[in-house]
N, C-alpha and C positions, 0 to 999 in steps of 0.2 A: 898456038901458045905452048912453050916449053911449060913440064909439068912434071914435080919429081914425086916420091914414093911419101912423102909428107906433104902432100897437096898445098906448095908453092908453086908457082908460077911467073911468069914476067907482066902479068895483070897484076898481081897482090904487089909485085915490086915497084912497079909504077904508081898503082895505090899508095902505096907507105912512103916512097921518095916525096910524091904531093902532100902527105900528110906531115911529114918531117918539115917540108918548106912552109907549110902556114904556120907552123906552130915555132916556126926559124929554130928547131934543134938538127942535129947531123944525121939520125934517122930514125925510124919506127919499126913497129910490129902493128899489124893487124891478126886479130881475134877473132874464131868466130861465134864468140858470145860472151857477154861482162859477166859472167862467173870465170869463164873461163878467164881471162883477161886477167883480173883482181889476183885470182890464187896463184897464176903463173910468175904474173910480176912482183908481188908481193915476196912469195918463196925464190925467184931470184934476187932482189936485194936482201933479203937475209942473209943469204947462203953468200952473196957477193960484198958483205958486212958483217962480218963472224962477231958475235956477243954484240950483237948490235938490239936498239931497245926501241921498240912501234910506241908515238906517243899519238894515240886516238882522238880527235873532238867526239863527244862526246855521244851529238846527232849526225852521225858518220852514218852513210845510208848501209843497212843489217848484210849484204853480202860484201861490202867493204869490210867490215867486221868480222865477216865468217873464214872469210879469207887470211887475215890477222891471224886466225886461231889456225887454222892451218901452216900456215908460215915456220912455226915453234920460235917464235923470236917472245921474249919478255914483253906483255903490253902494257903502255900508263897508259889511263882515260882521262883526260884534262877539260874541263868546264866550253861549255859550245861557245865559242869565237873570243872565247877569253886568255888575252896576252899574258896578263899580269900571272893568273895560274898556270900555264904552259911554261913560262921563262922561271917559277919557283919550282915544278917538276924537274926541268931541264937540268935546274942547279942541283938537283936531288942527287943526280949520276955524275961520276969522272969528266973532265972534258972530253980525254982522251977515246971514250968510249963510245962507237958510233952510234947514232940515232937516225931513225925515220919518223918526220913526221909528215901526219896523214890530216888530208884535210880535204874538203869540197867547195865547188865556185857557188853551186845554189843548195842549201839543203832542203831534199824533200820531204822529210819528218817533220820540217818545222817552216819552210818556208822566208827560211832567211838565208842573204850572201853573206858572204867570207869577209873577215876583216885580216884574214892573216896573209894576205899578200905585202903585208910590212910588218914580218915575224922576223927582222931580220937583224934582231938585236943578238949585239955577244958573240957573232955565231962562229963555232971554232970545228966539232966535229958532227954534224949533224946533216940531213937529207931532206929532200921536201917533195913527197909523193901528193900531187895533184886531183882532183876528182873534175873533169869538165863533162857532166852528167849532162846533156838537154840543153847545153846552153852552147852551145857549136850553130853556124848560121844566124842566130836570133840578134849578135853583137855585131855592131860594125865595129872597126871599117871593112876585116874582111871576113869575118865570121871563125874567128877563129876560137872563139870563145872570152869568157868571163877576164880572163887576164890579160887577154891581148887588148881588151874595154875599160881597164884602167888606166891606160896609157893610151888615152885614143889620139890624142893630138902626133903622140909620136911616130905611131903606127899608121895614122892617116898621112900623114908626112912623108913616111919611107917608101909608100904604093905596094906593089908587088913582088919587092926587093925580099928575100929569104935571109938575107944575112937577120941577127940576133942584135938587137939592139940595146947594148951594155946599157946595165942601170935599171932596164925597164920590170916590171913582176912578171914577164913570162919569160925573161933572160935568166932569173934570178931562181927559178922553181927548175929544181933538177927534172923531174920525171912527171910528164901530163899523162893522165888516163882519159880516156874520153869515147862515148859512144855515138854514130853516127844516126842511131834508130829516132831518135824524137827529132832530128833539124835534118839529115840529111834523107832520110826514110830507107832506111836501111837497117840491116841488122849485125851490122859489124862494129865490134869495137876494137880501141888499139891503144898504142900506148908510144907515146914520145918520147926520147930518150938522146944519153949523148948514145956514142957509138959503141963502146967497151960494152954498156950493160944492152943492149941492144943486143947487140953477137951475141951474148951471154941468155938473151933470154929467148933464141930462135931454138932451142933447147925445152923451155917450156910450151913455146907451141906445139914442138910436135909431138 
C-alpha cells in the first residue's frame, strides 16, 4: 500500500471513492474521528465562504456545536426542525451573503428526524452542511443513510448506479457528514462533498 508522510494511502482512497458513490457526490474525505471531522470541515467552509454566517438547529449534537465555535464564522441558533423560524433568520441577512446551514438526519438530544430535507425555499446564497450520525446501513435501499430514505422509491429504482439523481434530498444537500462507527462498526468518520471543497479540505486532515 502506498503511504505518504500524512498517513494516506490508496486503501483510505478506495474508502472515500466508495463513500463518494453511495452518497452519488464526486468525492470524500475520511476522518479519523468526529471531532476531528466536524472542526476540519466546518473551518474549511468558512474559510472557503468568507463572512459567511453558521445557522444552527437548535438540538445540533454538542461537538457539532463545539466545532461552530471554532470555525470563527457568525452563529444563528434557530428553533429544532422549525422552517418558518429558520427562513425569518435567513431573511434577517443580505441575500448576497453566504450561509451555512447545519442540520441532522436523527437528533440524539431529542430523538427526532429532520424535516429540513425540504428547506428549500427562496434559496439564493446559502449551504447545507448534513449530519448522517448512526443512521448509515440502518436505511434502505442501500444504506446510504437518512436522505437517500426519503427518496426511497428513486433510489431503489436506480440500483447501484452512483450517478446523483437531480431533484432528490441527497442531490440537493451540499456536504454529508457521517460516521461509520454505530452501522458500519468502525471508527471512522468522513465527509462528502463536491470536489473543489474536498481538495480544499485534504488540508484539514493533515
Amino acid at each position: 500500500m502506498e503511504l505518504n508522510i500524512a498517513g494516506n494511502g490508496t486503501m483510505y482512497l478506495g474508502l472515500e471513492q466508495e463513500l463518494a458513490n453511495l452518497h452519488r457526490k464526486l468525492a470524500a474525505l475520511v476522518f479519523s474521528s468526529y471531532y476531528v471531522a466536524n472542526d476540519a470541515t466546518l473551518s474549511i467552509l468558512s474559510s472557503e465562504l468568507p463572512n459567511c454566517i453558521l445557522f444552527s438547529d437548535i438540538m445540533n449534537h454538542a461537538p457539532m456545536i463545539q466545532s461552530m465555535g471554532y470555525s470563527g464564522a457568525k452563529q444563528v441558533i434557530y428553533e429544532h426542525n422549525d422552517l418558518e423560524n429558520l427562513e425569518t433568520k435567513l431573511k434577517q441577512y443580505p441575500k448576497e451573503q453566504p450561509k451555512i446551514i447545519a442540520f441532522e438526519s436523527v437528533y440524539s438530544m431529542c430523538g427526532s428526524r429532520t424535516y429540513q430535507g425540504n428547506l428549500w425555499f427562496g434559496r439564493t446564497v446559502w449551504f447545507s452542511y448534513f449530519l448522517e450520525r448512526g443512521t448509515r446501513s440502518r436505511t434502505l435501499p442501500r444504506g446510504a443513510g437518512f436522505a437517500e430514505h426519503l427518496d426511497y422509491n428513486a433510489y431503489f429504482a436506480a440500483g447501484d448506479s452512483s450517478n446523483a439523481i437531480p431533484g432528490s434530498v441527497m442531490d440537493r444537500i451540499d456536504s454529508i457528514t457521517g460516521t461509520l462507527s454505530k452501522a458500519y462498526d468502525t471508527v471512522i468518520r468522513t465527509w462528502v462533498h463536491h470536489h473543489d471543497f474536498v481538495t480544499a479540505g485534504c488540508c484539514g486532515r493533515c
